[in-house]
C-alpha positions in Angstrom: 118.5 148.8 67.0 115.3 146.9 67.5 114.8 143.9 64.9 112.0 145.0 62.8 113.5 148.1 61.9 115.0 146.2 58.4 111.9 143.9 57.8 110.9 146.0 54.7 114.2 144.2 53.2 113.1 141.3 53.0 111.7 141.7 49.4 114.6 140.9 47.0 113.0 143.5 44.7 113.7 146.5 47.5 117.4 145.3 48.4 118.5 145.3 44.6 116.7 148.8 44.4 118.4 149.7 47.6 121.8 148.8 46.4 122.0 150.5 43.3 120.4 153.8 44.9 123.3 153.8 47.4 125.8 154.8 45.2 123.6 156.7 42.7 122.1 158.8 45.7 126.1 159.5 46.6 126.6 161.0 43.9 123.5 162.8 43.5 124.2 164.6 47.1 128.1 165.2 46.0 126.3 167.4 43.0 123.7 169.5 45.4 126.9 170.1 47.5 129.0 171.0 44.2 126.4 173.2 42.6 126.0 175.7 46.2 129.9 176.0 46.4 130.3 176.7 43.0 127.7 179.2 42.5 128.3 181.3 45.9 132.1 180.7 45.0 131.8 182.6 41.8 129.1 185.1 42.7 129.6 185.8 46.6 125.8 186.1 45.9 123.1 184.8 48.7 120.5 186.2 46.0 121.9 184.0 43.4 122.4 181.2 45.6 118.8 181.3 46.2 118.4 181.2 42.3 120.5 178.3 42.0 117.6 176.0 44.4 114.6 177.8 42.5 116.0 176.2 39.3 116.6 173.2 40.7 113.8 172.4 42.0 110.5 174.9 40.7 110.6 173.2 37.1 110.3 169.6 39.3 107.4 171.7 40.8 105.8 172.4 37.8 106.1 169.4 35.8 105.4 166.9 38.6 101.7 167.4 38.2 101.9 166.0 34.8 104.1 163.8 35.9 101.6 162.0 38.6 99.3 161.6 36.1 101.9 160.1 33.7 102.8 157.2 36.3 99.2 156.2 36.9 98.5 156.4 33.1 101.6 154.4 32.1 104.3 152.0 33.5 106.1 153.2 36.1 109.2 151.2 35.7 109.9 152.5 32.5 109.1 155.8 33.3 111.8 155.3 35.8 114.2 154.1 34.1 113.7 157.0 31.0 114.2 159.6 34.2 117.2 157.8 35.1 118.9 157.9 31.9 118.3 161.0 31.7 120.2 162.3 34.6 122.7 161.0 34.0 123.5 162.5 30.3 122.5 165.9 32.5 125.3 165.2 35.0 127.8 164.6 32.0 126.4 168.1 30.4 127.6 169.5 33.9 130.4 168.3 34.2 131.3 169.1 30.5 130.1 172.8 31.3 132.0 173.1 34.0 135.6 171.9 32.3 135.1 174.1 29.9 133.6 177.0 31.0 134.2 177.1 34.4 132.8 180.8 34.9 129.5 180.1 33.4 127.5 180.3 36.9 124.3 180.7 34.1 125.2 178.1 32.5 124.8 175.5 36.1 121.9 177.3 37.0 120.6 176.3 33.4 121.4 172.8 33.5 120.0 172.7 37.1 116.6 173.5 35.9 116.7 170.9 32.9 117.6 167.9 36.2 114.6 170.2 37.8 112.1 169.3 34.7 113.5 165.5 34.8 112.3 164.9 38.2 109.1 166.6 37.5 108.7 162.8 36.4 111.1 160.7 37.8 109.8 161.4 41.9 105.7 160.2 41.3 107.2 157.1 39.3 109.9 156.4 42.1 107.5 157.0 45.0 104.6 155.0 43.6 106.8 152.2 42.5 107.8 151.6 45.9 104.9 149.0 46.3 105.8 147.3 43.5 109.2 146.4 44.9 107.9 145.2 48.8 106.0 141.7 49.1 104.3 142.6 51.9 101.8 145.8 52.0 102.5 146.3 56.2 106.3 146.9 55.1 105.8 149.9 53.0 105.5 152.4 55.8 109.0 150.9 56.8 110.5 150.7 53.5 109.5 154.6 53.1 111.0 155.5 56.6 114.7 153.1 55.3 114.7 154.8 51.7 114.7 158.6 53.5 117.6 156.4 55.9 119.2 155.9 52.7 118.6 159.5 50.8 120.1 161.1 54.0 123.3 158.9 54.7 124.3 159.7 51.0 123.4 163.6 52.4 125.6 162.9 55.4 128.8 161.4 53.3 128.2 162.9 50.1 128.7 167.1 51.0 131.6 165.9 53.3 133.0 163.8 50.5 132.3 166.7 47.7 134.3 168.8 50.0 137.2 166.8 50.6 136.8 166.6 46.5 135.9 170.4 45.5 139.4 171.5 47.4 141.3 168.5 46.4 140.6 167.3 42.4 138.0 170.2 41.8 134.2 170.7 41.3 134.0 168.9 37.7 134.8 165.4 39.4 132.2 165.7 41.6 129.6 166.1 38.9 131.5 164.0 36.7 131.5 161.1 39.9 127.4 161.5 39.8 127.0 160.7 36.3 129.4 158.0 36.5 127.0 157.0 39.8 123.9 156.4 37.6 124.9 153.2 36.3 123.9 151.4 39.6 121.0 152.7 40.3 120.5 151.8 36.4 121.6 148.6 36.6 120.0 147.9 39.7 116.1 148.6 38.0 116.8 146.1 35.0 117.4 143.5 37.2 114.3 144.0 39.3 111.5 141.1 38.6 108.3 142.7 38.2 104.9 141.4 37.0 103.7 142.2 33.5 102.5 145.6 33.7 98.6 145.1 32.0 97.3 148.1 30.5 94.9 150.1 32.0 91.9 151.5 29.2 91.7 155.1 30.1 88.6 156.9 29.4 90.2 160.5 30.3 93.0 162.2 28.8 95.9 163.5 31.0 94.4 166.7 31.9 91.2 165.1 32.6 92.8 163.1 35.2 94.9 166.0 36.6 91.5 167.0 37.4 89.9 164.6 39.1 93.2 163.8 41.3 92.6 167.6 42.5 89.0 167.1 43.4 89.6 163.6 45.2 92.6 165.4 46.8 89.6 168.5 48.1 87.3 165.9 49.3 89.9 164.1 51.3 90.8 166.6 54.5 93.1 164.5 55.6 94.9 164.6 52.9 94.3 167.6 52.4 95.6 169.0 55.6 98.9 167.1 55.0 99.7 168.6 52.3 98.7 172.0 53.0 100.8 171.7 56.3 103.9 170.4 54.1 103.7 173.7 51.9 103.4 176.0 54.8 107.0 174.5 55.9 108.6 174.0 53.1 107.8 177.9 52.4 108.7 178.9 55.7 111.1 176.5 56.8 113.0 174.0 54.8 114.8 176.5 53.0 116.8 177.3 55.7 120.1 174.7 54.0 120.0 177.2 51.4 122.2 179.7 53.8 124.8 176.8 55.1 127.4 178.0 52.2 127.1 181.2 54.2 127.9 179.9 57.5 130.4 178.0 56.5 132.2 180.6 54.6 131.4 183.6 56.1 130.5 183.4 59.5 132.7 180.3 60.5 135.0 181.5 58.1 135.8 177.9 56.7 136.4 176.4 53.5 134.4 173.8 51.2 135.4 171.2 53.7 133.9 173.2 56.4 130.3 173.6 54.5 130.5 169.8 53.8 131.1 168.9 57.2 128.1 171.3 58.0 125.8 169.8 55.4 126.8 166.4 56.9 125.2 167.4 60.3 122.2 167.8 58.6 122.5 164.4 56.7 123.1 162.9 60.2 120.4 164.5 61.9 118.2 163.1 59.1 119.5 159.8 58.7 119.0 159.1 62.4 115.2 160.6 62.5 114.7 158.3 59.3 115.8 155.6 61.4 113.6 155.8 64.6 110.5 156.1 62.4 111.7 153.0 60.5 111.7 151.2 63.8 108.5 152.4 65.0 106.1 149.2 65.7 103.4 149.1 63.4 100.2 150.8 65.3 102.4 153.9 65.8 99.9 157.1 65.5 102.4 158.8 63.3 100.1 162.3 63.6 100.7 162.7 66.9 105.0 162.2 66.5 104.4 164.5 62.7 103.3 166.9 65.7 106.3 166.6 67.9 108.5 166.6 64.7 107.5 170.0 63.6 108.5 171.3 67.4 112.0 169.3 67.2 112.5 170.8 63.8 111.6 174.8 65.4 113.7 174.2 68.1 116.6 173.1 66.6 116.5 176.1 64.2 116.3 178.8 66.9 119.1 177.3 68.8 121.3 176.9 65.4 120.7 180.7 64.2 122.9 182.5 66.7 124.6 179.2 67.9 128.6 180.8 68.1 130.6 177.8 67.7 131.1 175.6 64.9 131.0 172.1 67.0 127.1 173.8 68.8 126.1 175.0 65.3 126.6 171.1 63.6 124.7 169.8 67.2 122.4 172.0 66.8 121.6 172.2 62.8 121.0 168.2 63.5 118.7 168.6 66.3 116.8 170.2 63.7 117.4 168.3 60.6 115.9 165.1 62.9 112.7 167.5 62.9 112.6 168.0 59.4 113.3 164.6 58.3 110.5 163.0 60.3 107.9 165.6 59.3 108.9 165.1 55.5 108.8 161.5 55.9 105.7 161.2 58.0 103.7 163.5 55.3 105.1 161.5 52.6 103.8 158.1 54.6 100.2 159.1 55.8 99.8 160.3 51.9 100.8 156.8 50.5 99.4 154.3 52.8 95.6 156.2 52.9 95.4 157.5 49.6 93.5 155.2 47.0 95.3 153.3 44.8 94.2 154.8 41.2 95.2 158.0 42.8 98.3 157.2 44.5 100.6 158.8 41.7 98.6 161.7 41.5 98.3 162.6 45.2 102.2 161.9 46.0 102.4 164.2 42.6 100.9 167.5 44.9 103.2 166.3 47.6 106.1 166.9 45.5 104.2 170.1 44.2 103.9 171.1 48.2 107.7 171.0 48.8 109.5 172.0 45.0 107.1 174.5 44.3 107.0 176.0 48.0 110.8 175.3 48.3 112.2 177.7 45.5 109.7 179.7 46.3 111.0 180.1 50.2 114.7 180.1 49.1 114.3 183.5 47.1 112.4 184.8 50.2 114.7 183.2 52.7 117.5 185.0 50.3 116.1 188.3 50.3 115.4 188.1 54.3 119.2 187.1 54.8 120.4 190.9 52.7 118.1 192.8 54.7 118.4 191.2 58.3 121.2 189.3 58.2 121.6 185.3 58.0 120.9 184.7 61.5 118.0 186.5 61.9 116.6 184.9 58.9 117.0 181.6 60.2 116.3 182.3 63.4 112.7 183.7 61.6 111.8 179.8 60.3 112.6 178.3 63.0 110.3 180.6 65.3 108.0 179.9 61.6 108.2 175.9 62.3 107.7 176.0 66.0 104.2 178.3 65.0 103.2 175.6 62.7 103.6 172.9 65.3 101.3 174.7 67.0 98.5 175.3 64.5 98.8 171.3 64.1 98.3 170.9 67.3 95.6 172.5 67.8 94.2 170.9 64.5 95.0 167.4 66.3 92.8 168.1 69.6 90.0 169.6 67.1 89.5 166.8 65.4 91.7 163.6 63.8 93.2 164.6 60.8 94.6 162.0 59.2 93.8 158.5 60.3 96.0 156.8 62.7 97.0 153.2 63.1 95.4 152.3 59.8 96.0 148.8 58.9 97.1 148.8 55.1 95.1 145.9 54.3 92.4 148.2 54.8 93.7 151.0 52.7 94.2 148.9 49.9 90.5 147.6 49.7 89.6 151.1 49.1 90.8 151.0 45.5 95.5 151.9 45.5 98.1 154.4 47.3 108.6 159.3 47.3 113.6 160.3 46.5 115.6 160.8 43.9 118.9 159.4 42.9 
């Protein structure tokens, strides 16, 4: 692993941050897992299943708009740390919910929308935070690329682990595990050493600057063209690890260790995308390889669809999962590190607007594909979906340049200032 691939870490600030996220983000991924099993478990439902990710994540859709402009408009560490305290009393709900009434598939899918709602606000204060926490500006590309390192080792241990759990000790541990898990990541943020956060005077109220984060957002197309590109595929595309309880329970036949093991291929395939664009030497024109990434991710879908062995399916599902990872990473780091700073919170707001709104959205469609033509066609569908959107960028990328390449980050924060969850 080349040297420079940890340099982000340097900052004391990002380790401690790093450190408590680890075992927060564990548990966090152990819930996802827990949530799928238990829903499809009790419904046998691919309709509901698809439900179950619209709640989850639609609400954070919906509220993260107001919740960009909350984290430019106040401090983001509290804001933060509110979220954070938050989830966890939602995890304890959960877990309560699902001692006692452990039929109440409503009742999840309820709870799931309330975490949804919470991270409306908790992902533009996390995301924008992160250059708070490194000393060095040139480390924040890096220290974007090692946090998705980090979000998708917890999604390579944690479904395997909630698995192992689910069959062995039962679903309310796992929940009751990630609330449990918050105190680290909690821990972690009050002993961070931050400057004095100076108040800003605002001359606009909320809405007003909801606004004018849209219009900057318009007269930026390369911006612009990230994050319409991130909604196409996160409509079309990403919802594809909404069917895994299927193929691991109905086409391999296999149990809640079987779907963890297959969630954990895509947690590996992540994780190790995450890593090479960690090491990638600064200079890098991260367009060209968030070009390549969308063709990796089509690929890897196509050959996953049909693939008729369990050992080719986790190959394959990670071939693909390296894909995705770099693409969502990559959009998340050329919206950061070129965006102005007074707008940062706001712009990475419509990023998380691109993928929880378009998300839900594709998981009822991917859903409703999967009754009609079958899971495999349906997935086999994005993928061929993916690979068509690598091409439209590519052809975007010999038009014209899109987003600027190579940009030194000295020079994006002269320009005025420039996301996880756990």
């Amino acid at each position: 692993m080349k040297p420079n691939t940890f340099r982000s870490l340097r900052s004391r600030n990002l380790r401690l941050y790093f450190a408590g996220q680890a075992l927060s983000l564990l548990g966090t991924w152990m819930q996802k897992a827990a949530v799928s099993w238990v829903v499809y478990s009790l419904t046998h439902s691919k309709l509901l299943l698809g439900v179950s990710v619209f709640a989850a994540l639609f609400p954070a859709a919906v509220f993260s708009l107001v919740g960009g402009g909350v984290a430019d408009r106040y401090n983001r560490y509290r804001v933060l740390l509110t979220t954070q305290v938050l989830s966890m009393a939602q995890a304890a709900l959960l877990a309560l919910t699902v001692y006692l009434w452990p039929g109440n598939v409503w009742g999840i899918i309820g709870l799931s929308a309330v975490l949804g709602v919470i991270d409306g606000f908790d992902v533009p204060a996390r995301q924008s935070l992160v250059h708070q926490l490194v000393a060095d500006e040139q480390d924040v590309p890096n220290a974007l690329a090692l946090n998705s390192s980090l979000v998708n080792l917890s999604k390579l241990i944690g479904p395997a682990v909630a698995g192992f759990a689910i069959e062995r000790i039962g679903a309310t541990a796992c929940f009751g595990l990630n609330a449990l898990s918050f105190g680290a990541v909690i821990g972690s943020l009050l002993a961070l050493r931050l400057p004095a956060y100076e108040v800003t005077p605002r001359k606009k109220n909320i809405l007003g600057e909801l606004r004018e984060g849209l219009h900057y957002l318009r007269a930026t197309p390369h911006l612009r063209f990230v994050v319409l590109m991130l909604a196409l595929v996160s409509l079309l595309a990403l919802p594809f690890t909404t069917l895994m309880p299927v193929y691991a329970k109905d086409l391999f036949h296999g149990t809640a260790t079987t779907f963890g093991l297959l969630d954990g291929a895509i947690g590996a395939g992540a994780f190790v995308g995450a890593l090479y664009l960690a090491s990638r030497p600064p200079g890098t024109n991260l367009n060209r390889v968030l070009m390549r990434s969308m063709f990796v991710f089509g690929a890897g879908l196509v050959l996953f669809s049909h693939a008729p062995y369990f050992w080719l399916a986790q190959l394959f599902v990670a071939l693909g999962a390296f894909g995705m990872m770099a693409q969502v990473t990559l959009s998340n780091t050329l919206l950061q590190t070129t965006a102005r700073p007074d707008m940062r919170g706001r712009v990475i707001s419509f990023f998380v607007l691109a993928y929880t709104a378009m998300v839900p959205l594709g998981s009822l469609l991917v859903g409703w594909a999967s009754q009609h033509l079958g899971v495999q066609n349906a997935v086999l569908g994005q993928g061929l979906a993916a690979l068509l959107l690598g091409g439209l960028h590519w052809r975007e990328l010999h038009n014209q340049p899109v987003v600027p390449t190579a940009l030194p980050l000295q020079a994006t924060s002269t320009q005025g200032l420039e996301l996880s969850s756990g």
